[in-house]
PyMOL CGO cylinders between C-alpha atoms (Angstrom):
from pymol import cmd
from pymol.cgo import CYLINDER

trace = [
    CYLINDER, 16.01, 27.93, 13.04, 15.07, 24.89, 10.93, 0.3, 1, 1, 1, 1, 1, 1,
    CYLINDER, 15.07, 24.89, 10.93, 16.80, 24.23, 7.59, 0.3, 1, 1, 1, 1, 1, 1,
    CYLINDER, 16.80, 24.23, 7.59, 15.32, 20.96, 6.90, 0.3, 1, 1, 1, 1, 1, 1,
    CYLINDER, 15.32, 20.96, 6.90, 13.40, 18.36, 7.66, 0.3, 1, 1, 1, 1, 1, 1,
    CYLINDER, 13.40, 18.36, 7.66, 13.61, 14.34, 7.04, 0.3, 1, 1, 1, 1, 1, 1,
    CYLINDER, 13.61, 14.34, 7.04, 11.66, 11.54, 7.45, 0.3, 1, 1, 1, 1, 1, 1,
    CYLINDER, 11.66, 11.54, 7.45, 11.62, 7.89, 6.47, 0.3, 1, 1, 1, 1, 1, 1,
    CYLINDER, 11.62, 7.89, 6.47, 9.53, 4.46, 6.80, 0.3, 1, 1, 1, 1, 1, 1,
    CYLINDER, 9.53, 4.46, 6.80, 10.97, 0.95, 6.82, 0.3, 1, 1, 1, 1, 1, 1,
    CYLINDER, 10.97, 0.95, 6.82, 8.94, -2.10, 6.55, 0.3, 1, 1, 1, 1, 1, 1,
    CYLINDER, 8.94, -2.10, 6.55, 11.13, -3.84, 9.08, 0.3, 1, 1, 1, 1, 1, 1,
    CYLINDER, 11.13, -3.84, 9.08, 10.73, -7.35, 6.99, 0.3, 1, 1, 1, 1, 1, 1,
    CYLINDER, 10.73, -7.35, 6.99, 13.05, -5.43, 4.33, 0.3, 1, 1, 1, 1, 1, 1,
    CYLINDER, 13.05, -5.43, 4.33, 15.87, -5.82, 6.38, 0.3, 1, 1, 1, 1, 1, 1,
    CYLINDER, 15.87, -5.82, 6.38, 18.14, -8.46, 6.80, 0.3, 1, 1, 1, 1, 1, 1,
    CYLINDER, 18.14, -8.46, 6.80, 20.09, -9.82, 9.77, 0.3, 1, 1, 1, 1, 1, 1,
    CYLINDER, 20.09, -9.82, 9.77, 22.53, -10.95, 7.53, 0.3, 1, 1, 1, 1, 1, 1,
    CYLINDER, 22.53, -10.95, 7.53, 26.70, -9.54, 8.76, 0.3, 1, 1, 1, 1, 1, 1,
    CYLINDER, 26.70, -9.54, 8.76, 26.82, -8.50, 5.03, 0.3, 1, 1, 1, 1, 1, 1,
    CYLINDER, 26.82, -8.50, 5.03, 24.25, -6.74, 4.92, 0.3, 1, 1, 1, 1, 1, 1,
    CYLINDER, 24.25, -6.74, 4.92, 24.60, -5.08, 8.28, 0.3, 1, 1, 1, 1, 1, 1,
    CYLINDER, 24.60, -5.08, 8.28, 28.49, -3.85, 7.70, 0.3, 1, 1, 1, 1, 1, 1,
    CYLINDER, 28.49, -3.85, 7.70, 26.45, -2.11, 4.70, 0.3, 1, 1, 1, 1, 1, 1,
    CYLINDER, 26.45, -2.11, 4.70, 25.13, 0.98, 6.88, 0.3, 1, 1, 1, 1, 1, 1,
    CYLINDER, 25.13, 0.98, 6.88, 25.82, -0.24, 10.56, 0.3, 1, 1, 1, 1, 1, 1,
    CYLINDER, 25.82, -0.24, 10.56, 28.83, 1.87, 11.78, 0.3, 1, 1, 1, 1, 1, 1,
    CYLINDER, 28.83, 1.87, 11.78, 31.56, -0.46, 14.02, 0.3, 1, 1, 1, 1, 1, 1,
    CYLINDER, 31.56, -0.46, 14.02, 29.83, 0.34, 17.43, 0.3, 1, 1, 1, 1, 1, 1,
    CYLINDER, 29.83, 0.34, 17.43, 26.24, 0.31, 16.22, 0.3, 1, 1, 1, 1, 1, 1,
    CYLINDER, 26.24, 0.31, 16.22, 27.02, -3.90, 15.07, 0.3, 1, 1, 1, 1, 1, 1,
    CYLINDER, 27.02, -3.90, 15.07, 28.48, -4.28, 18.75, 0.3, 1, 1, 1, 1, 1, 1,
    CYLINDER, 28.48, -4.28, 18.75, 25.29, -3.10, 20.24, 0.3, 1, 1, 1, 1, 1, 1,
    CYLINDER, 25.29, -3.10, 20.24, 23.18, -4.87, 17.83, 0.3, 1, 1, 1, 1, 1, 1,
    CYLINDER, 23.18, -4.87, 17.83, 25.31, -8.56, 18.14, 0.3, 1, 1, 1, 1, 1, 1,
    CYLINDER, 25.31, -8.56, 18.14, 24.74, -7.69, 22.17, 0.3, 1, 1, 1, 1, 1, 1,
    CYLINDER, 24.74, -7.69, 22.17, 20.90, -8.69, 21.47, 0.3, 1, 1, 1, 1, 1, 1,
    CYLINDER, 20.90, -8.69, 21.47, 19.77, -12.15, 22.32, 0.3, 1, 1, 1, 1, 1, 1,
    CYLINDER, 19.77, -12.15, 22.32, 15.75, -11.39, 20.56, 0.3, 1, 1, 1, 1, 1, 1,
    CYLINDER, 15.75, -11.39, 20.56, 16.14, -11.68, 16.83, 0.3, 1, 1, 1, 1, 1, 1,
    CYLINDER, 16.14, -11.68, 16.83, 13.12, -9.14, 16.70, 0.3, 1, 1, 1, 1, 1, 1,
    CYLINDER, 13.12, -9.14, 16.70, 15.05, -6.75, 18.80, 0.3, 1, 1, 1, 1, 1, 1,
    CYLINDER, 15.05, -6.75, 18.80, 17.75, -6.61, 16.15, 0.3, 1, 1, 1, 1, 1, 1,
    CYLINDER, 17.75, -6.61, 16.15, 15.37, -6.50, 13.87, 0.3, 1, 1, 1, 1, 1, 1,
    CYLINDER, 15.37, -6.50, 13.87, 14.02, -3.17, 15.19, 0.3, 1, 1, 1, 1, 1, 1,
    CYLINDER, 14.02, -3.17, 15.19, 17.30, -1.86, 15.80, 0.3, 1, 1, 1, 1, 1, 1,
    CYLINDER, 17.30, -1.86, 15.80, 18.69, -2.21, 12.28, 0.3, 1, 1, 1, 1, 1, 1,
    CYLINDER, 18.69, -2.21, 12.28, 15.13, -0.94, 11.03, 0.3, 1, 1, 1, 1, 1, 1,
    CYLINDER, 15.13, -0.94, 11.03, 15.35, 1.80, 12.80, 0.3, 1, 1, 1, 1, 1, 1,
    CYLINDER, 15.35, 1.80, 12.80, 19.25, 2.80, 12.38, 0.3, 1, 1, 1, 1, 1, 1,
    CYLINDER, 19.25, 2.80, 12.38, 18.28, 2.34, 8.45, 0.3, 1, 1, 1, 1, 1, 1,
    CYLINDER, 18.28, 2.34, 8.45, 15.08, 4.76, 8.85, 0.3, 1, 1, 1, 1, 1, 1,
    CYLINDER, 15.08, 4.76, 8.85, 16.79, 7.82, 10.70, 0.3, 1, 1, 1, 1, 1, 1,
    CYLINDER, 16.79, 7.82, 10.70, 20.23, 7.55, 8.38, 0.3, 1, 1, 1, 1, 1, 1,
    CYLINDER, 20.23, 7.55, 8.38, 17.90, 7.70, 5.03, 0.3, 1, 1, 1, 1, 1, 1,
    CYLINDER, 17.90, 7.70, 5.03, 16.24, 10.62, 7.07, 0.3, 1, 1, 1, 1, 1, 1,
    CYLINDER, 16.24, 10.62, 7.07, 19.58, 12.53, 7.93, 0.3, 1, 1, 1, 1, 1, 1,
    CYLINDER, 19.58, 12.53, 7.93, 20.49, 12.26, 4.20, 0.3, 1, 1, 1, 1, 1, 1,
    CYLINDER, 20.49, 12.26, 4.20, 17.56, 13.67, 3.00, 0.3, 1, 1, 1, 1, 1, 1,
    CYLINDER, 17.56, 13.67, 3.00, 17.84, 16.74, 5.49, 0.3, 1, 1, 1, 1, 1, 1,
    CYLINDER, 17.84, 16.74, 5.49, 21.97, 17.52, 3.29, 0.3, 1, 1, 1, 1, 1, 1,
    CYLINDER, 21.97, 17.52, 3.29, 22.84, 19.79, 1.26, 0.3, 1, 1, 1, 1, 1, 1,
    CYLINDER, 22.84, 19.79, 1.26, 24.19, 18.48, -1.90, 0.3, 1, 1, 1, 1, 1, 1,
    CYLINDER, 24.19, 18.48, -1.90, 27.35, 18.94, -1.44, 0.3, 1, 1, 1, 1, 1, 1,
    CYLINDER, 27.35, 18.94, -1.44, 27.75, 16.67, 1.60, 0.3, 1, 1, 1, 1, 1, 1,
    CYLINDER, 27.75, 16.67, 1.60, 26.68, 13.16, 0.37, 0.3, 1, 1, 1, 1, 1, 1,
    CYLINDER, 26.68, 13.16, 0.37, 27.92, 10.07, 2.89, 0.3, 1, 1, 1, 1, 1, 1,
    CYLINDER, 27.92, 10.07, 2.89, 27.35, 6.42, 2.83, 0.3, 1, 1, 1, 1, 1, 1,
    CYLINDER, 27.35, 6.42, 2.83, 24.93, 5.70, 5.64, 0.3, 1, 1, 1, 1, 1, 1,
    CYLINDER, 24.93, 5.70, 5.64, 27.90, 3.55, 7.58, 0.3, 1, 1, 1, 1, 1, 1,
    CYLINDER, 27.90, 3.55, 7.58, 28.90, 6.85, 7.59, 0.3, 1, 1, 1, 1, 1, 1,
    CYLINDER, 28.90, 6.85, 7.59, 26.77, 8.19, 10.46, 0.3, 1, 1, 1, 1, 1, 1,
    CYLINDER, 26.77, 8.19, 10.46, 26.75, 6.49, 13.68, 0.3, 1, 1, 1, 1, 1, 1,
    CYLINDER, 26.75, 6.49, 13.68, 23.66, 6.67, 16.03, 0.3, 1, 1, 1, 1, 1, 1,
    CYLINDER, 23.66, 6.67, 16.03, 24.82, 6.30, 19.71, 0.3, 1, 1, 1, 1, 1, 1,
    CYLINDER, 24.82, 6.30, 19.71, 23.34, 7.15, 22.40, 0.3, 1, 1, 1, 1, 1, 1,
    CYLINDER, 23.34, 7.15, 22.40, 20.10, 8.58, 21.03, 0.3, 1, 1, 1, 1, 1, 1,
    CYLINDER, 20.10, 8.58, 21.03, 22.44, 11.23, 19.29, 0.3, 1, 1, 1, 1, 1, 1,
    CYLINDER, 22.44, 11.23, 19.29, 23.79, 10.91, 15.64, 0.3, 1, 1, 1, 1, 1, 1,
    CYLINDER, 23.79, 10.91, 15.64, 27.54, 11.00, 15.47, 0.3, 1, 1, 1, 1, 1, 1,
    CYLINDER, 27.54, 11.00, 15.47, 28.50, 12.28, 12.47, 0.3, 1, 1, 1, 1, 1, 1,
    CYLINDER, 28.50, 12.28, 12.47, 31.51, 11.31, 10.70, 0.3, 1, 1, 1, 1, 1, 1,
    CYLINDER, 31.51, 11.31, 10.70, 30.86, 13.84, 7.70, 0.3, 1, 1, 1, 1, 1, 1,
    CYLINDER, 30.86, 13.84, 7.70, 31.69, 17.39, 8.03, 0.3, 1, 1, 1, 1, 1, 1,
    CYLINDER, 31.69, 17.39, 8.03, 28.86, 19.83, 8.00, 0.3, 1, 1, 1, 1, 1, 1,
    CYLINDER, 28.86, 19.83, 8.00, 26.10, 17.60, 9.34, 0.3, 1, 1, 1, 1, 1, 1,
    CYLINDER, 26.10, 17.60, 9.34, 26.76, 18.82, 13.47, 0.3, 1, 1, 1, 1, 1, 1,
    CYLINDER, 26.76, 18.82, 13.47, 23.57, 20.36, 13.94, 0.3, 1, 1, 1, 1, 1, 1,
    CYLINDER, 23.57, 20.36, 13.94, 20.88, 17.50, 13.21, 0.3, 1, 1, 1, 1, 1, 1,
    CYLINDER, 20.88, 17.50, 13.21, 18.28, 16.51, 15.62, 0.3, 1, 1, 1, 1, 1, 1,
    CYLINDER, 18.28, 16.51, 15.62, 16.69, 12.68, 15.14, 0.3, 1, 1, 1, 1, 1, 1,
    CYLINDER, 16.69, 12.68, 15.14, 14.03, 10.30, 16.52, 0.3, 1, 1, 1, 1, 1, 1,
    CYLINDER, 14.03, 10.30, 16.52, 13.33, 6.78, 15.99, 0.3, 1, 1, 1, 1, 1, 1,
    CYLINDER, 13.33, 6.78, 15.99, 9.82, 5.26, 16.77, 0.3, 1, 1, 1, 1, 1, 1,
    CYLINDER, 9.82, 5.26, 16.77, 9.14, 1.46, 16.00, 0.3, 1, 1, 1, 1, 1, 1,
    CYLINDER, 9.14, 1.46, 16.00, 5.70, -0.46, 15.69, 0.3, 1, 1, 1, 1, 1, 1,
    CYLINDER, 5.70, -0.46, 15.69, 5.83, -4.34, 15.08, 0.3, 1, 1, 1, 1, 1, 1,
    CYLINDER, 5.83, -4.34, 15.08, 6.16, -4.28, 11.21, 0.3, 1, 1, 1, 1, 1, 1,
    CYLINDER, 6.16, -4.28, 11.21, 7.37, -0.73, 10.66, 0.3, 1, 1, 1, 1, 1, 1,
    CYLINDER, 7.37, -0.73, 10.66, 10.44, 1.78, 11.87, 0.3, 1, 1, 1, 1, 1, 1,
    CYLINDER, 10.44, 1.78, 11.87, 10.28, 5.56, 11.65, 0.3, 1, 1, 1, 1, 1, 1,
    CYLINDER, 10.28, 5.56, 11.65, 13.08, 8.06, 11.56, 0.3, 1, 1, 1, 1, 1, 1,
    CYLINDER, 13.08, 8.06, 11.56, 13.11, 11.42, 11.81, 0.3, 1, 1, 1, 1, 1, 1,
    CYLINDER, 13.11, 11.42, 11.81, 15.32, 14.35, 11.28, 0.3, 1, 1, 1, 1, 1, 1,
    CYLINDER, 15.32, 14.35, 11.28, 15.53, 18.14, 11.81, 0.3, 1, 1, 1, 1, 1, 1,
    CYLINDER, 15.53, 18.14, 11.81, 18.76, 19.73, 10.75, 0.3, 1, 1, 1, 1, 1, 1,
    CYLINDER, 18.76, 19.73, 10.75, 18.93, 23.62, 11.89, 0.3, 1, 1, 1, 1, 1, 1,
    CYLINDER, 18.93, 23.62, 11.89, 21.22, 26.23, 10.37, 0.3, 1, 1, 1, 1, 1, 1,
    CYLINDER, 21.22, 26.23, 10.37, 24.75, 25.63, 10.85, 0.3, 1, 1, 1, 1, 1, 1,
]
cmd.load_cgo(trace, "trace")
C-alpha cells in the first residue's frame, strides 16, 4: 500500500557542474558515472535529475529519518539508500531540455 508520495521539478540551468557543488548531493559512484560523460548537457541532465528524485525521496520521510541528499545513491534505476527506514521507495526520473522530474512512491514498511 502507498504511504507517500513525492515529486519535484528542477530547472536544469540551476545546477552547476561545478566538483563542489556536485560532492554536495552526488554520492561517490553517482560522480564516477557522471565524470564518465563526454556531453556537458548529459551531465547536466544527470545531476538535474539525481537532484529532482533525492528532493522527492525526502519529501516521501517520516520525520524522524532526515538525510543529506549525498546520502541516497541512485544506481541502477534503483535508489540505494544509505539511511535506515527508507527500503521500500519506488522512483522515476524524466528529463525535457530545460527541466528534470523526479518522482517517488514510498509504500508501508
Amino acid at each position: 500500500m502507498i504511504k507517500k508520495i513525492g515529486i519535484d521539478i528542477v530547472e536544469n540551468s540551476r545546477i552547476k557542474l561545478t566538483q563542489v557543488f556536485l560532492e554536495k548531493f552526488l554520492s561517490a559512484k553517482e560522480l564516477l558515472i557522471i565524470e564518465s560523460f563526454e556531453n556537458e548537457q548529459r551531465k547536466l541532465e544527470f545531476a538535474a535529475g539525481r537532484w529532482a528524485v533525492k528532493e522527492a525521496i525526502i519529501k516521501t520521510l517520516d520525520i524522524w529519518i532526515s538525510p543529506t541528499l549525498i546520502d541516497i545513491g541512485y544506481h541502477n534505476k534503483r535508489p540505494v539508500i544509505l539511511t535506515p527506514g527508507m527500503e521500500a521507495i519506488h522512483v522515476s526520473i524524466s528529463h525535457e531540455t530545460n527541466y528534470a522530474v523526479g518522482m517517488a512512491v514510498r509504500e508501508d514498511d
